[in-house]
C-alpha positions in Angstrom: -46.6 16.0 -207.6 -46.2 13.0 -205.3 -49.1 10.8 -204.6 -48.1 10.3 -201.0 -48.7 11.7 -198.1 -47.9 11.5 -194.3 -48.4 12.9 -190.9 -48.5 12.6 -186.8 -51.7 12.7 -185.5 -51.7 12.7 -181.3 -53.3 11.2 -178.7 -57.0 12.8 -178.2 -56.8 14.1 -181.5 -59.6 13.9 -184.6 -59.0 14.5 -188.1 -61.2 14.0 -191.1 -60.4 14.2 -194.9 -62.0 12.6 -198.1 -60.2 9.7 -199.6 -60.7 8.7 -203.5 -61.8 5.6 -204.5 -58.4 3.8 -204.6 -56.2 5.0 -202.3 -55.0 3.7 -199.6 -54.6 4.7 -195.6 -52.2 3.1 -193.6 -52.2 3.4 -189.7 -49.1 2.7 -187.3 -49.2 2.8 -183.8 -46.1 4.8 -182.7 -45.5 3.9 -179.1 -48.1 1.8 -178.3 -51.1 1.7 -176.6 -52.9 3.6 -179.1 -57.1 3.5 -180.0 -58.3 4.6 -183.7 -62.1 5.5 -183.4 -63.4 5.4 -187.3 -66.4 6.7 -189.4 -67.0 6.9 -192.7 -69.3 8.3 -194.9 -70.3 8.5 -198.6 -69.3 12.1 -199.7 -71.7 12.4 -202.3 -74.6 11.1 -200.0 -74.3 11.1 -196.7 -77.1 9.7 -195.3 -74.5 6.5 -196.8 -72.4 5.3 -193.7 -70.6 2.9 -192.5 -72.9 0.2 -190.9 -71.0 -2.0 -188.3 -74.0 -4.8 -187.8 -73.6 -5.7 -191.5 -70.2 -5.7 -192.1 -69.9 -8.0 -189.4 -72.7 -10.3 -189.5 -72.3 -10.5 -193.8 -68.4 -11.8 -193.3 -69.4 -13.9 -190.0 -66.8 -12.5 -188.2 -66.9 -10.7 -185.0 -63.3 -9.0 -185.2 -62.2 -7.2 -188.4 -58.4 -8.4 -189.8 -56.9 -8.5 -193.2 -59.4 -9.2 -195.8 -62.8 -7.9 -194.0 -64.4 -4.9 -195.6 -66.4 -2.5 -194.1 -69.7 -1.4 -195.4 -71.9 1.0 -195.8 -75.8 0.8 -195.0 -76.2 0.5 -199.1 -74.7 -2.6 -199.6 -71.2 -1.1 -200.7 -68.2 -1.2 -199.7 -66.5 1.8 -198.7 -63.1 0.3 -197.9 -61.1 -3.4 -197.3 -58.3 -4.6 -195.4 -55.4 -4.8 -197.2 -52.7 -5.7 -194.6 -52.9 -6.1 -190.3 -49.6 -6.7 -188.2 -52.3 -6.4 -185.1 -54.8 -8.8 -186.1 -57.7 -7.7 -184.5 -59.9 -4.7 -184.7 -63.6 -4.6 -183.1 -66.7 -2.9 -184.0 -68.9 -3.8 -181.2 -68.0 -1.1 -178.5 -68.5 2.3 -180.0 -67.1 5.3 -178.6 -66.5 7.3 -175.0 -68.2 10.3 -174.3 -67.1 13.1 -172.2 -68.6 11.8 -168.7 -66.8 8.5 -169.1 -64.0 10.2 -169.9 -63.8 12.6 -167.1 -64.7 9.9 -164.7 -62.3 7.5 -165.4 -59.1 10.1 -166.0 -60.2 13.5 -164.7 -62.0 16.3 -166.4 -59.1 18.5 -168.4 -60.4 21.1 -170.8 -58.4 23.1 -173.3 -58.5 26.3 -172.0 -56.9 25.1 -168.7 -54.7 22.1 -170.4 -53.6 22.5 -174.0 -52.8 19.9 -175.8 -52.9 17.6 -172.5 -56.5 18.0 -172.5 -58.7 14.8 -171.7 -60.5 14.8 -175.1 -63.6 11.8 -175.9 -64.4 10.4 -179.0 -67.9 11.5 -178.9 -67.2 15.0 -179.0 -64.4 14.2 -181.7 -66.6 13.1 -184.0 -69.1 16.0 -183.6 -66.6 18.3 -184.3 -64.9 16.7 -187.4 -69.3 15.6 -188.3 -69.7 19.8 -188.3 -67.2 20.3 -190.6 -69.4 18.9 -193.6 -72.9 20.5 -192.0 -73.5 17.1 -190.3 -74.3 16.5 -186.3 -75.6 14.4 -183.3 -78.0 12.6 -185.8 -75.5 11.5 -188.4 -73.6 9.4 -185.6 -73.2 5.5 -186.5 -71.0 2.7 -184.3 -67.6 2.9 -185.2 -64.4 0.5 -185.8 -61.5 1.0 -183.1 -58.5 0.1 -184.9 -56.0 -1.4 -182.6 -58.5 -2.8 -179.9 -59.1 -6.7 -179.2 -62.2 -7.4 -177.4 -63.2 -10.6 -176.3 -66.6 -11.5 -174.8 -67.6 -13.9 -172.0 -69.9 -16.7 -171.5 -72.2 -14.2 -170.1 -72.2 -11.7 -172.6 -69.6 -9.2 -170.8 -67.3 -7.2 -173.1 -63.8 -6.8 -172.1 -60.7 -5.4 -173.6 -57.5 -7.7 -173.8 -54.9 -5.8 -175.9 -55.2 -2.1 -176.7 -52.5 -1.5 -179.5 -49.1 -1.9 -179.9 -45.9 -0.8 -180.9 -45.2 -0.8 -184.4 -48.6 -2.2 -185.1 -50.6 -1.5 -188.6 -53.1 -1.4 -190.6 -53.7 -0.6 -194.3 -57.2 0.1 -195.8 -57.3 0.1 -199.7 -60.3 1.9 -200.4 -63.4 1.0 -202.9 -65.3 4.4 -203.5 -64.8 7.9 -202.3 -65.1 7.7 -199.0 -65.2 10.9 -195.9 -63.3 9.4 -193.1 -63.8 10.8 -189.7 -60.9 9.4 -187.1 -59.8 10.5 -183.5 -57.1 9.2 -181.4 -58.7 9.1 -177.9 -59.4 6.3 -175.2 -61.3 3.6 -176.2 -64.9 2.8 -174.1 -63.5 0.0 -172.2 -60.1 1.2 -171.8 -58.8 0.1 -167.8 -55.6 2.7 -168.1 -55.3 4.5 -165.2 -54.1 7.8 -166.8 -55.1 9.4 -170.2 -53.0 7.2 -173.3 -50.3 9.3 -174.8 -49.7 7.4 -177.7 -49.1 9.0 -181.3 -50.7 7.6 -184.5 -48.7 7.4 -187.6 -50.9 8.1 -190.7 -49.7 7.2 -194.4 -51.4 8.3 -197.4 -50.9 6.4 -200.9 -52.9 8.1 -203.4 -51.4 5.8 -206.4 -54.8 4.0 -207.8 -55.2 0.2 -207.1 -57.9 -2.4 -206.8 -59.0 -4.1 -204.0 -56.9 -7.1 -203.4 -57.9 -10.5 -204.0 -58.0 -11.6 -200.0 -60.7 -9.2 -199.9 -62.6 -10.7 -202.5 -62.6 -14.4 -201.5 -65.9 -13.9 -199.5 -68.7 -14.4 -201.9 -70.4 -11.4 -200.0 -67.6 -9.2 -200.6 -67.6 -10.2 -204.3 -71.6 -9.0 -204.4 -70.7 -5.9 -202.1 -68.3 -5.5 -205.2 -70.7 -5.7 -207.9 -72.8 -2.8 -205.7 -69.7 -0.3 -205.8 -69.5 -0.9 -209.9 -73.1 -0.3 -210.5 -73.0 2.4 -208.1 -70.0 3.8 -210.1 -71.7 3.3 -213.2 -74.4 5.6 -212.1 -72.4 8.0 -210.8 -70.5 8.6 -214.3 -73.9 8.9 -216.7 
């Protein structure tokens, strides 16, 4: 049976699945323009998530590129950055709900639309969150893949480049992980009408290690250590 797998995932879209310690994801932007809200959450436990202050402020960084990882609010890391054609990826900005959304590109439901529905990320998440008995209270910030954010002298956040054609990103991941991911507008998004763009998704389930640019930080070297005691727990 092959390890791989792949699909199309479209714009104002969400998805969730489980990925084993090991694997890897890869993301592509298709046509460009495209906005990958993330959230992750320890399988086993998960009250575990993804915590966007510390993986952040522990790598002193303020954008996330090859060889950041992202951690949960245990100390571990759920996943690193193995490669990044786009270079920058924020985790400052969270996610749109459905009035920013319907003021920004008109209110579209399902029922009336289809698939050309104006979907938010908000709601995306709640829906993919339900799957797994989990709701409003089990939100956290999220990483948009794809979005460069800069912020001014006076503490305004803008977006300068949302995706881009043939763009990816691979994540290599360091525990079983449940990944929650929708394809819809970004919070600061200035587009006049609703993106359109398509996300390439990739699959590698063939085992491998974190690689070693994720491990130069010394914190990501103790992050590290938590995953193998963790993992040592896990299997007594």
């Amino acid at each position: 049976m092959s390890s791989r797998y792949q699909t199309r995932l479209p714009a104002g879209a969400h998805w969730s699945l489980l990925m084993r310690s090991g694997s890897a994801l890869q993301l592509t932007d298709l046509q460009g323009g495209v906005n990958v809200g993330m959230l992750m959450y320890n399988p086993n436990n998960p009250l575990e998530r993804y915590n966007a202050p510390d993986s952040l402020k522990c790598q002193h960084t303020f954008r996330l590129t090859a060889g950041h990882c992202l951690y949960s609010d245990m100390g571990r890391i759920f996943c690193g950055i193995e490669q990044d054609s786009f270079g920058w990826h924020e985790s400052v900005c969270g996610t749109a709900n459905a009035r920013q959304v319907a003021e920004q590109f008109g209110a579209r439901d399902y029922q009336q639309a289809r698939n050309d529905w104006h979907q938010n990320g908000y709601d995306s998440f709640l829906v993919e969150l339900a799957k797994y008995g989990l709701g409003k209270r089990d939100m956290a910030a999220c990483v948009n893949f794809f979005a460069e954010v800069h912020c001014s002298d006076n503490g305004e956040l803008q977006l300068i480049r949302q995706g881009e054609k043939g763009a990816q990103v691979t994540l290599r991941f360091a525990m079983d992980t449940l990944l929650l991911l929708h394809t819809c507008p970004h919070p600061l998004s200035a587009a006049s009408s609703y993106p359109r763009g398509a996300l390439g998704i990739v699959i590698d389930g063939e085992p491998a290690p974190l690689p070693e640019i994720c491990l130069q930080p010394d914190e990501n070297q103790r992050g590290l250590r938590n995953n193998q005691l963790y993992h040592l727990g896990a299997a007594l």
